[in-house]
N, CA, C and O atoms as a Tinker XYZ file with bonds, in Angstrom:
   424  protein
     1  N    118.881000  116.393000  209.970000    73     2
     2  CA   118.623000  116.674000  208.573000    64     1     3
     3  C    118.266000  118.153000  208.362000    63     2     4     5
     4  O    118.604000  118.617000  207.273000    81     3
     5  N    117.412000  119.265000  209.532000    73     3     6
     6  CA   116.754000  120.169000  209.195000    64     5     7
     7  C    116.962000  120.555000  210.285000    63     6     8     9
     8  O    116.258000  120.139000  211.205000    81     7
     9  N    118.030000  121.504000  210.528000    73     7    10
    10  CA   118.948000  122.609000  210.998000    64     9    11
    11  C    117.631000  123.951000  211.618000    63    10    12    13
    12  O    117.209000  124.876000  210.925000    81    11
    13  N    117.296000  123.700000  212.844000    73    11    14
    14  CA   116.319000  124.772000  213.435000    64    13    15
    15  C    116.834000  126.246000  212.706000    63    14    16    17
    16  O    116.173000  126.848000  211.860000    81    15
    17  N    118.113000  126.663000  213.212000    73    15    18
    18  CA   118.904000  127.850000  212.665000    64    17    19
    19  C    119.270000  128.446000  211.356000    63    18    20    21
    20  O    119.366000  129.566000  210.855000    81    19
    21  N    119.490000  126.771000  210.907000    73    19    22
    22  CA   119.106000  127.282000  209.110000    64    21    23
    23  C    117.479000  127.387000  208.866000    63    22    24    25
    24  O    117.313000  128.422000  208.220000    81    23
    25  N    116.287000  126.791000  209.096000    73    23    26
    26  CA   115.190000  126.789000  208.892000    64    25    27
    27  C    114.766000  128.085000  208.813000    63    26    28    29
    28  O    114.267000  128.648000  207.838000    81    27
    29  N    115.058000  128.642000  210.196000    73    27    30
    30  CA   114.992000  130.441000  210.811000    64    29    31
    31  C    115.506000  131.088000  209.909000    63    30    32    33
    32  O    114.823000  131.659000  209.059000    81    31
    33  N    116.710000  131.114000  209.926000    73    31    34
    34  CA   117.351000  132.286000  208.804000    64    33    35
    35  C    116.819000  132.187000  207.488000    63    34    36    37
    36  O    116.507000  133.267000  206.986000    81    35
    37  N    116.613000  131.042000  206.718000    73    35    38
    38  CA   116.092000  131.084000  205.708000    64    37    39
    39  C    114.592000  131.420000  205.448000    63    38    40    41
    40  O    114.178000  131.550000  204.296000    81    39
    41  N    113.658000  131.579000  206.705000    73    39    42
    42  CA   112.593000  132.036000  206.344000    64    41    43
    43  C    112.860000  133.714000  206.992000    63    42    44    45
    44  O    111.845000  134.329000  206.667000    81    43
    45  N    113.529000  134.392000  207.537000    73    43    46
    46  CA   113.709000  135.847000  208.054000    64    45    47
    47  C    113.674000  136.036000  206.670000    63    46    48    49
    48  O    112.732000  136.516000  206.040000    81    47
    49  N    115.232000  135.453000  206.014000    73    47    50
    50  CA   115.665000  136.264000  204.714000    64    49    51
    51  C    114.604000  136.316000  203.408000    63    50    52    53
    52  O    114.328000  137.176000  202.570000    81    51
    53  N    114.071000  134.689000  203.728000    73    51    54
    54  CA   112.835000  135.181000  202.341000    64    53    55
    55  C    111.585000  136.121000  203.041000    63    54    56    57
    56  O    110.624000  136.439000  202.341000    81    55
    57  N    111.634000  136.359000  203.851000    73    55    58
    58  CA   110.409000  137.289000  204.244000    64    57    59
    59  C    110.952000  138.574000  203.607000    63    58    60    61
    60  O    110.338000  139.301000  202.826000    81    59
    61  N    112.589000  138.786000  204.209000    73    59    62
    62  CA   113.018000  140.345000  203.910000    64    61    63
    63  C    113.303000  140.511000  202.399000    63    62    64    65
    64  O    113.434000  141.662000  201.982000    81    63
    65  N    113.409000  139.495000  201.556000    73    63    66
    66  CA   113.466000  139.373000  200.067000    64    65    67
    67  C    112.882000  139.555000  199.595000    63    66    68    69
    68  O    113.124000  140.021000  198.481000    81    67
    69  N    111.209000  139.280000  200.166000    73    67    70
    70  CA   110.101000  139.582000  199.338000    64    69    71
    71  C    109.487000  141.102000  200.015000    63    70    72    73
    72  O    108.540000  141.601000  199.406000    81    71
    73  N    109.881000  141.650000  200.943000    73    71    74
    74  CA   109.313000  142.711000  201.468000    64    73    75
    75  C    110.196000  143.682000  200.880000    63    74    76    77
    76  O    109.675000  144.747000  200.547000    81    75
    77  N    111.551000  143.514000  200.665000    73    75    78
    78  CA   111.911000  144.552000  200.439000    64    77    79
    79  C    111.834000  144.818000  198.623000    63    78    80    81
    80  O    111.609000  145.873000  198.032000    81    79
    81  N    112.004000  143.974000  198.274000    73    79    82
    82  CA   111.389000  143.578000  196.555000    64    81    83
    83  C    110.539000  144.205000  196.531000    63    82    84    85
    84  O    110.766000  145.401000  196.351000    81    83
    85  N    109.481000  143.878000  196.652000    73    83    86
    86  CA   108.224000  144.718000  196.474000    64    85    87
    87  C    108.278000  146.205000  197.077000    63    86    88    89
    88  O    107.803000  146.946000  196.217000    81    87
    89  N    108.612000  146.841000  198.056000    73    87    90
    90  CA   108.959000  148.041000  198.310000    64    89    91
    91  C    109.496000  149.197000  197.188000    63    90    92    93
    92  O    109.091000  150.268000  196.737000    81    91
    93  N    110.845000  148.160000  196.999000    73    91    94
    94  CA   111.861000  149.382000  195.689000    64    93    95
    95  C    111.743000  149.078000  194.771000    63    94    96    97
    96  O    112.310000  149.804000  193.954000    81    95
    97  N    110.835000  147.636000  194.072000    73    95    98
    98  CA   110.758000  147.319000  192.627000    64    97    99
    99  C    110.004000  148.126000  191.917000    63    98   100   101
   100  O    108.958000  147.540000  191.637000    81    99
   101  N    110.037000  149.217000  191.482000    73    99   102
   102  CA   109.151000  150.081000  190.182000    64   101   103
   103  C    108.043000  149.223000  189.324000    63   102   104   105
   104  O    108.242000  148.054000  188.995000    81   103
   105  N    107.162000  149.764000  189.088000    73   103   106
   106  CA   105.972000  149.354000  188.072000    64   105   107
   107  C    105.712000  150.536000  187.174000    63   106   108   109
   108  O    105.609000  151.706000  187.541000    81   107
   109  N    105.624000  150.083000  185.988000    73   107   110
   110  CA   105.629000  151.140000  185.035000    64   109   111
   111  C    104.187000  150.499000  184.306000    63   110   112   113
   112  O    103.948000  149.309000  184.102000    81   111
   113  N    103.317000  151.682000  183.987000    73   111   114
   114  CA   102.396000  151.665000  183.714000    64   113   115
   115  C    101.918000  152.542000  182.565000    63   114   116   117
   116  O    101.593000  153.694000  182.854000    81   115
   117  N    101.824000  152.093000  181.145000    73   115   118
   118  CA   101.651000  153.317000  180.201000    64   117   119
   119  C    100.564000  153.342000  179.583000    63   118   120   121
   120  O     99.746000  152.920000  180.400000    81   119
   121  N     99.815000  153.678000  178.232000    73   119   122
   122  CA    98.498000  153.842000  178.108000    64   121   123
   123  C     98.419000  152.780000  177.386000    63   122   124   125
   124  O     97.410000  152.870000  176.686000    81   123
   125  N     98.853000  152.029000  177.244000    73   123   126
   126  CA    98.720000  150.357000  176.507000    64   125   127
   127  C     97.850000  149.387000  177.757000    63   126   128   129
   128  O     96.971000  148.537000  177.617000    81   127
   129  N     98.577000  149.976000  179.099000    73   127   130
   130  CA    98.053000  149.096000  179.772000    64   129   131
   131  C     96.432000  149.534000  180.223000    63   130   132   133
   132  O     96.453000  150.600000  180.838000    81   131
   133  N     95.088000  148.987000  180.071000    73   131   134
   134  CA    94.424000  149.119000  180.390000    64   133   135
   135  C     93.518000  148.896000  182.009000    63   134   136   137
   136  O     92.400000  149.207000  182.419000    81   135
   137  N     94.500000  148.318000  182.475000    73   135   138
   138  CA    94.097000  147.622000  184.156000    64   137   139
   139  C     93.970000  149.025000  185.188000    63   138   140   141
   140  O     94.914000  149.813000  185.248000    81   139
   141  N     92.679000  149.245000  185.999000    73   139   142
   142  CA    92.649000  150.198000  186.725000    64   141   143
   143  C     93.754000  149.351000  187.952000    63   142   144   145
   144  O     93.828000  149.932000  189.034000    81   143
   145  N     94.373000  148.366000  187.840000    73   143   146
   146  CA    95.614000  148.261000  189.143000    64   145   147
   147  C     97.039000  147.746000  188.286000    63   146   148   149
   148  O     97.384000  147.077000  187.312000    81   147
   149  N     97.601000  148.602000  189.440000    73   147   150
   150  CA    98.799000  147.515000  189.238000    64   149   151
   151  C     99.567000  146.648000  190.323000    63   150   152   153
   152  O     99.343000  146.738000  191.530000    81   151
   153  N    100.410000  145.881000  189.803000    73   151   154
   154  CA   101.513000  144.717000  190.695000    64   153   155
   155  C    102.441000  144.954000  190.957000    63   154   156   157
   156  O    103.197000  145.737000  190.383000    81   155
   157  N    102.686000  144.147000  192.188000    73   155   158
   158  CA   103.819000  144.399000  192.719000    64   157   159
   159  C    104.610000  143.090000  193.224000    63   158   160   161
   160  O    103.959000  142.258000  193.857000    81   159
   161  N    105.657000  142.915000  193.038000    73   159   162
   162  CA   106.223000  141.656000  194.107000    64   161   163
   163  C    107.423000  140.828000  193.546000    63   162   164   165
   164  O    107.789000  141.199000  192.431000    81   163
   165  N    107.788000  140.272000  193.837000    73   163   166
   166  CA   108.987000  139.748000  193.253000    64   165   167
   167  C    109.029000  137.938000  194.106000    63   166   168   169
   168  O    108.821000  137.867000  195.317000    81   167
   169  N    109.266000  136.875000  193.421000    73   167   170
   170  CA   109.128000  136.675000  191.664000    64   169   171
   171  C    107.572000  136.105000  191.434000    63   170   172   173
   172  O    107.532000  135.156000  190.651000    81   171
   173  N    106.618000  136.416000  191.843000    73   171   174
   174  CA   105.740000  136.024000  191.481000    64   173   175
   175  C    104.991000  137.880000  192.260000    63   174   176   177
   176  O    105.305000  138.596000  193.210000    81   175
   177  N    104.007000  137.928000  191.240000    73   175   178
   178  CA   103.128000  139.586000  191.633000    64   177   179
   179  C    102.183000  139.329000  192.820000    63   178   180   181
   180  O    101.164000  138.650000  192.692000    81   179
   181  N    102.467000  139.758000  193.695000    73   179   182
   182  CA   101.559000  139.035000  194.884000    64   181   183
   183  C    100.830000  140.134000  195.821000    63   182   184   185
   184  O    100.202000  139.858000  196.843000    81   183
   185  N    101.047000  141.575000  195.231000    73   183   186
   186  CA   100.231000  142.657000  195.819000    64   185   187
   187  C     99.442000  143.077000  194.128000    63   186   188   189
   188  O     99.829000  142.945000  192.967000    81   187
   189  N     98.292000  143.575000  194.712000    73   187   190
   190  CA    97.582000  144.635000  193.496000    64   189   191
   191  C     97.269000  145.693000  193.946000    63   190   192   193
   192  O     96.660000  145.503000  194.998000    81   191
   193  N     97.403000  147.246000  193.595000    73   191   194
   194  CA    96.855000  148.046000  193.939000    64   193   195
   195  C     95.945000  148.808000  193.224000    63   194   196   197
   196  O     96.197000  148.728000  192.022000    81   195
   197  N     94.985000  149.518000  193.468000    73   195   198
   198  CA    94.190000  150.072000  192.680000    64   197   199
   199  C     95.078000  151.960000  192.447000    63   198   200   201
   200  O     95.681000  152.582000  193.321000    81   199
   201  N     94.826000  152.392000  190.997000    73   199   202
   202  CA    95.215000  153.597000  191.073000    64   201   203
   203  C     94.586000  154.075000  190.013000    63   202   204   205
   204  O     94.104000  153.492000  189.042000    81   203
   205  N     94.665000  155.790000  190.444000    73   203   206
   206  CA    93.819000  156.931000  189.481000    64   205   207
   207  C     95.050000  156.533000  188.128000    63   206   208   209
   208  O     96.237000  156.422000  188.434000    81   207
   209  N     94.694000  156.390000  186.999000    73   207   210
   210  CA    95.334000  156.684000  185.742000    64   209   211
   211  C     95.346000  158.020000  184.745000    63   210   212   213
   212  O     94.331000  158.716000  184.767000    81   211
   213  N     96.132000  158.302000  184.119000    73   211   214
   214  CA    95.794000  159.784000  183.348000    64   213   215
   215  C     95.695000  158.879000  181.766000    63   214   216   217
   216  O     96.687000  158.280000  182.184000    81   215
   217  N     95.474000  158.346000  180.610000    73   215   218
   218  CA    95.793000  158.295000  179.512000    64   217   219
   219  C     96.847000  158.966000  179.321000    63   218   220   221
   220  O     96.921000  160.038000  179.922000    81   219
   221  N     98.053000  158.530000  178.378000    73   219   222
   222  CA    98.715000  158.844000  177.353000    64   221   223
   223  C     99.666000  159.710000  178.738000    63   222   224   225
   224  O     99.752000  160.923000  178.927000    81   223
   225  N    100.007000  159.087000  179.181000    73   223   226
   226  CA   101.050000  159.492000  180.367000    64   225   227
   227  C    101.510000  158.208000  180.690000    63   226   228   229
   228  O    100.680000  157.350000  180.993000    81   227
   229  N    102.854000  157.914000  180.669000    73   227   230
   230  CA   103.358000  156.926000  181.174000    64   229   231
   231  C    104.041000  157.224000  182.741000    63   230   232   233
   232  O    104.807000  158.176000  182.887000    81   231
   233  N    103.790000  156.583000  183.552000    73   231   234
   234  CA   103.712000  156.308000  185.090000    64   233   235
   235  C    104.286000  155.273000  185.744000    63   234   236   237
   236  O    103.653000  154.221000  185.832000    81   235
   237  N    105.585000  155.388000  186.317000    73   235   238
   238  CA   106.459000  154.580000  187.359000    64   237   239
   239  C    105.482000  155.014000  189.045000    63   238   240   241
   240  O    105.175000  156.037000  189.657000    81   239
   241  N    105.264000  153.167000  189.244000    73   239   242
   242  CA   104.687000  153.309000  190.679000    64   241   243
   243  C    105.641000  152.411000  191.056000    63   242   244   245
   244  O    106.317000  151.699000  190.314000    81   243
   245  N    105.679000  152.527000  193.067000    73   243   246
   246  CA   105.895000  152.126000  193.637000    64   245   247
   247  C    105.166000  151.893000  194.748000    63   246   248   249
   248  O    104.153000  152.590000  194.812000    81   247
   249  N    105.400000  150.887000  195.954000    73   247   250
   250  CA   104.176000  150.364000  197.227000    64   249   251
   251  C    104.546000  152.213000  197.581000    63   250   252   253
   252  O    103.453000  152.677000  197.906000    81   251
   253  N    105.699000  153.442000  197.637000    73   251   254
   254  CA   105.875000  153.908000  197.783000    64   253   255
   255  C    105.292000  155.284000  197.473000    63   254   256   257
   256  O    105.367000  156.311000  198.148000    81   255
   257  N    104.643000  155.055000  196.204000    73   255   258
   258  CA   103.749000  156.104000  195.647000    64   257   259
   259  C    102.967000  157.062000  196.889000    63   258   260   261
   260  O    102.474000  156.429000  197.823000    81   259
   261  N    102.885000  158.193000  196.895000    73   259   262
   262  CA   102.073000  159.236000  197.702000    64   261   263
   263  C    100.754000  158.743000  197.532000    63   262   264   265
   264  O    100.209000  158.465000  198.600000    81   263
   265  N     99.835000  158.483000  196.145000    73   263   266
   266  CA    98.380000  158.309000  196.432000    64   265   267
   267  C     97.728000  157.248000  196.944000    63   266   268   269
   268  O     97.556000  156.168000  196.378000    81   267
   269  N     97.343000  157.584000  198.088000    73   267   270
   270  CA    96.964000  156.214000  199.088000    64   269   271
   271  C     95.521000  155.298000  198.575000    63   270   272   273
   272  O     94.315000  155.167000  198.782000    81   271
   273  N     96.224000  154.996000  198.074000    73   271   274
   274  CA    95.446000  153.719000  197.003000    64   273   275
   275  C     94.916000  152.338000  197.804000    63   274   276   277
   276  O     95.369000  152.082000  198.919000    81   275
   277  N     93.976000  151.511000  197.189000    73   275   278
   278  CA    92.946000  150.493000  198.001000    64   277   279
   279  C     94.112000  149.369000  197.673000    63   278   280   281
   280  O     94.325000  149.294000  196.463000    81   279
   281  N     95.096000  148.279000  198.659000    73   279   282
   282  CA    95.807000  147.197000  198.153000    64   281   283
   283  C     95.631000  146.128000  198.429000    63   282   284   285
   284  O     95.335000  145.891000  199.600000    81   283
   285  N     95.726000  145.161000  197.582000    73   283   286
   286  CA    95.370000  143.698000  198.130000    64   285   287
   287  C     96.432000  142.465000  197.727000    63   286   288   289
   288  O     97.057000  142.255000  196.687000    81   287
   289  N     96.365000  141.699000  199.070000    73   287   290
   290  CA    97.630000  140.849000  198.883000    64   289   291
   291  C     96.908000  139.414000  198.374000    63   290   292   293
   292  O     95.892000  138.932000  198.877000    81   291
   293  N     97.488000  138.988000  197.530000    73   291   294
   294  CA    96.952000  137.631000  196.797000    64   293   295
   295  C     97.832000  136.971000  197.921000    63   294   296   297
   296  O     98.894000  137.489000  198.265000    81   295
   297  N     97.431000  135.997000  198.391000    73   295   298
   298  CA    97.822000  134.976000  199.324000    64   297   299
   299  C     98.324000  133.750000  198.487000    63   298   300   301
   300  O     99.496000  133.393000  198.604000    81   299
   301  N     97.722000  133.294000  197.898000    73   299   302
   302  CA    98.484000  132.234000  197.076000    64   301   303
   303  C     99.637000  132.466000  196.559000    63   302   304   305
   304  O    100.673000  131.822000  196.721000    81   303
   305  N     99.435000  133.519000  195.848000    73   303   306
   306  CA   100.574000  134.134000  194.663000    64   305   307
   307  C    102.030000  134.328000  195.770000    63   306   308   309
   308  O    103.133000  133.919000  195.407000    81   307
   309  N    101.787000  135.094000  197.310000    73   307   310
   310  CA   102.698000  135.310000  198.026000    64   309   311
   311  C    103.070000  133.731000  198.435000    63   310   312   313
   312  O    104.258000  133.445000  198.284000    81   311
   313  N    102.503000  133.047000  198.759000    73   311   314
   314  CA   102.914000  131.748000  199.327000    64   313   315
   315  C    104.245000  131.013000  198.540000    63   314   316   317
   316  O    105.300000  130.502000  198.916000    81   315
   317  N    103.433000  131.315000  196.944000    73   315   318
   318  CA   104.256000  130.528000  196.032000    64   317   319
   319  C    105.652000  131.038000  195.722000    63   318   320   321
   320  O    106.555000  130.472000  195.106000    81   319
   321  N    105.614000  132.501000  196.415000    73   319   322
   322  CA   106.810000  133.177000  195.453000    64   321   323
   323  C    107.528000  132.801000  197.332000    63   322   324   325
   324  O    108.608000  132.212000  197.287000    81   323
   325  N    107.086000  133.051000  198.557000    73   323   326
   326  CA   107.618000  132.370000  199.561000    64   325   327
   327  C    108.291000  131.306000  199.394000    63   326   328   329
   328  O    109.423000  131.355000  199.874000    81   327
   329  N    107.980000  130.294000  198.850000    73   327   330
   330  CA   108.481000  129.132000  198.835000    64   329   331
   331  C    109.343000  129.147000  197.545000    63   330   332   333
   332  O    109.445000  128.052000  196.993000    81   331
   333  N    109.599000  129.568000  197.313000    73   331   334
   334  CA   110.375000  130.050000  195.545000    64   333   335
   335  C    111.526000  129.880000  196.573000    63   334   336   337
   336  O    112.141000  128.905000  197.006000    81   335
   337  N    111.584000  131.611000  196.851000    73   335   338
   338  CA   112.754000  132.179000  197.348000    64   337   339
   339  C    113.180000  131.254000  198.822000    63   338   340   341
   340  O    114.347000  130.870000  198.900000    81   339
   341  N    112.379000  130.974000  199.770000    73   339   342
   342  CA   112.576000  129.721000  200.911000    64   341   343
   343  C    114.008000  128.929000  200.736000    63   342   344   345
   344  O    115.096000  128.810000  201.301000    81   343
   345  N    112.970000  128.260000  199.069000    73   343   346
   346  CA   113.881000  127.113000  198.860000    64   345   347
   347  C    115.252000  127.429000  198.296000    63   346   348   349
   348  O    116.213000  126.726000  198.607000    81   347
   349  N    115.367000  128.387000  197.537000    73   347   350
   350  CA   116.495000  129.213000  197.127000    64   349   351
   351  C    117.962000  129.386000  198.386000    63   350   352   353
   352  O    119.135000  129.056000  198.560000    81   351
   353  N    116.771000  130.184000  199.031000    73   351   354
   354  CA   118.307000  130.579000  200.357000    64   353   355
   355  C    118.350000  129.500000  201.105000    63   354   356   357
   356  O    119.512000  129.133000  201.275000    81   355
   357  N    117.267000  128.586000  201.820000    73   355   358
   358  CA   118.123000  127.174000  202.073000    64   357   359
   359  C    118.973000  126.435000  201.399000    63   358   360   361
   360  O    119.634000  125.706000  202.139000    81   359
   361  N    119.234000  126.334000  200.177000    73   359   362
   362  CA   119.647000  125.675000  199.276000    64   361   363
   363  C    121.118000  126.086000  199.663000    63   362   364   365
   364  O    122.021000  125.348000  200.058000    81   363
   365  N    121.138000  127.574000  199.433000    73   363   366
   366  CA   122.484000  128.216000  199.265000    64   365   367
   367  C    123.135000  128.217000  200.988000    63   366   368   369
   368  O    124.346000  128.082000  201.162000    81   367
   369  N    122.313000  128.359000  202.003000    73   367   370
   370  CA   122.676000  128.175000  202.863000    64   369   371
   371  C    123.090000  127.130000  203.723000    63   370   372   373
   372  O    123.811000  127.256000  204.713000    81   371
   373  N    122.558000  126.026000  203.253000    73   371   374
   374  CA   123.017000  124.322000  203.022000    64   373   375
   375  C    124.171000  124.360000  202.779000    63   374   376   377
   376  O    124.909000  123.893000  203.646000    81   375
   377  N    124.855000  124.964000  201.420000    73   375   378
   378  CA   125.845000  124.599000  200.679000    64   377   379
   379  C    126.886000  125.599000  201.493000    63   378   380   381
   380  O    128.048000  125.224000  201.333000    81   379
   381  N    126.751000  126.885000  202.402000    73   379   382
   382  CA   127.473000  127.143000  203.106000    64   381   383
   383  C    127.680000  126.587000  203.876000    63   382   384   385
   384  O    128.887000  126.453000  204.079000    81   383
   385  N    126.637000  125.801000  204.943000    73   383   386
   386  CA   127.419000  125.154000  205.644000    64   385   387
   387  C    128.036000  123.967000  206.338000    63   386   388   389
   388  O    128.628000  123.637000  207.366000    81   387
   389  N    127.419000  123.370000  204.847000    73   387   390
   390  CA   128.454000  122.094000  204.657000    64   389   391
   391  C    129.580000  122.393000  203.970000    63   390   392   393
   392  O    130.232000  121.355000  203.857000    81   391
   393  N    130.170000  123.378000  203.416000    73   391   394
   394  CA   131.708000  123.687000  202.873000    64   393   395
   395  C    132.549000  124.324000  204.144000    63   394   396   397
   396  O    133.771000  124.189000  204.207000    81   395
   397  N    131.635000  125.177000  205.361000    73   395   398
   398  CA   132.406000  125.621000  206.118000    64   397   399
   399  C    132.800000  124.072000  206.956000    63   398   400   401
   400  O    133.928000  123.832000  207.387000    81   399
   401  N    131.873000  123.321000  207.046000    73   399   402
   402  CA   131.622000  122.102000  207.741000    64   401   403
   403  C    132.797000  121.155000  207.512000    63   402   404   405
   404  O    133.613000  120.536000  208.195000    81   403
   405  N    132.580000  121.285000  206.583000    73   403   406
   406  CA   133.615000  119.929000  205.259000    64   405   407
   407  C    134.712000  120.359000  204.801000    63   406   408   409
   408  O    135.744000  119.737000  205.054000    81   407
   409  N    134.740000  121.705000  203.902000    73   407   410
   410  CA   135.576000  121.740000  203.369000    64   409   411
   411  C    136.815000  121.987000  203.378000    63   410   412   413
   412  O    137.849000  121.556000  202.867000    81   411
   413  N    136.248000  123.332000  204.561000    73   411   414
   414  CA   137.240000  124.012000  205.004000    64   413   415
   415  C    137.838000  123.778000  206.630000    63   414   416   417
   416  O    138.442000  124.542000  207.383000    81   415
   417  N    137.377000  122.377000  206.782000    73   415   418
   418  CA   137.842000  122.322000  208.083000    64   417   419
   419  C    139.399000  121.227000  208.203000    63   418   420   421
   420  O    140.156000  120.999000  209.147000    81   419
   421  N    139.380000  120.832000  207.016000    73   419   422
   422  CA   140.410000  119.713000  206.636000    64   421   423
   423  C    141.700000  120.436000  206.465000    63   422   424
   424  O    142.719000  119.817000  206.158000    81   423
């Protein structure tokens, strides 16, 4: 029923889905927003970082930003968006390879 090799690949890829998400996803931050942090993560916000703000300057961050800022990983929030994406690429990876399995072997 539960493919060791699919199990594996599908948790590498949601690890590298959510690591690399959060890496290049931009956060924009303008003077509306009042929060001394901001988020990061994809699909659920599962890092916060703390950062210096200027007022009335609008500000694209990234985990990439130069100012080495205090960060904290919500564990729940990552779990949930883990299992988001998990179930996602097993899903799709199921359906590969029962069509390579099935479909295309006839």
């Amino acid at each position: 029923m539960f493919s060791k090799l699919r199990l594996f690949i599908s948790s590498l890829l949601s690890i590298l889905i959510l690591v690399i998400t959060s890496f290049i996803t931009p956060t924009y931050k303008s003077h509306l927003m009042y929060k001394d942090y901001i988020s990061f993560g994809y699909p659920f916000k599962f890092i916060e970082q703390q950062v210096l703000y200027e007022p009335m300057k609008k500000e694209s961050y990234t985990m990439f930003s130069p100012a080495e800022n205090p960060t904290e990983i919500l564990w729940g929030q990552f779990l949930l968006s883990f299992l988001l994406v998990f179930i996602s690429v097993y899903l799709i990876l199921s359906l590969i390879f029962y069509m390579r399995n099935y479909v295309f072997k006839k």
